[in-house]
N, C-alpha and C positions, 0 to 999 in steps of 0.2 A: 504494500500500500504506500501511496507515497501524499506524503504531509506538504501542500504547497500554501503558501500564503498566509498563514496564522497573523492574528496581530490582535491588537488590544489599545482600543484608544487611549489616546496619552495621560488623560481625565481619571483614567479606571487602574489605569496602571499601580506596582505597587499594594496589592491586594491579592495577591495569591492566584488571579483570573488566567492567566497564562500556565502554570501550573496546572492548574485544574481542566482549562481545553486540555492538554498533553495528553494529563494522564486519561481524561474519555477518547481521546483517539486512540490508545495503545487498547483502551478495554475494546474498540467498538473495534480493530482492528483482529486481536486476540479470539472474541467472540466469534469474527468469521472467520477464522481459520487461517489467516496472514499468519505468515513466516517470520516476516520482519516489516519494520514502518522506514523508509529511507526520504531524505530531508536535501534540501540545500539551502544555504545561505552564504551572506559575502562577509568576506574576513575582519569588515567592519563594526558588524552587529555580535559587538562581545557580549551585550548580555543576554542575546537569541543563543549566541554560541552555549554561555555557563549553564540555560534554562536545559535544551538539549541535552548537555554535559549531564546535570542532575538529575534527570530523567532516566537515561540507562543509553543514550543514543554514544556511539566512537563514531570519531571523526575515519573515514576510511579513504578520501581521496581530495584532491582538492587540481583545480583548472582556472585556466584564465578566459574569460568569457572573449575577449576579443585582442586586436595585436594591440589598439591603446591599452588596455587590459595587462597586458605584455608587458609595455611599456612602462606601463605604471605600477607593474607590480601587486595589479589587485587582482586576487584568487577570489572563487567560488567555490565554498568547502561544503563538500559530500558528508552526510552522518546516513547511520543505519543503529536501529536498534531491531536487535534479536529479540522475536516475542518468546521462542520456546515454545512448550506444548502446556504451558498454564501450569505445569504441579510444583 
């Protein structure tokens, strides 16, 4: 399954709100039989990165989305978390 676009208005932020979507996608992912949940985000969003990190998600690849990209040294980091068979 793959987790795109999560977010949390800036207003609500700071309330636990992002943790809590997380952990219902890993249930609702879990529930259907998913393998694993895989993510991307940019090297920018440290604390999308730690929220992921807390979660159970490794960082497993990371790419440059274009040659500015390149240029600039900004990655697009790949996470997957392992759901297991729930026991």
């Amino acid at each position: 399954l793959e987790l795109m676009r999560m977010s949390v208005a800036r207003e609500h932020r700071g309330r636990g709100l992002a943790q809590a979507l997380c952990r219902e996608v890993l249930a609702f992912a879990r529930a259907r039989g998913y393998g694993s949940v895989v993510l991307s985000t940019s090297m920018v969003q440290v604390a999308a990165q730690r929220l992921y990190e807390g979660q159970g998600f490794r960082k497993v690849g990371a790419s440059y989305p274009s040659l500015l990209g390149t240029l600039l040294n900004f990655q697009i980091l790949r996470y997957r978390c392992e759901l297991g068979d729930g026991t």
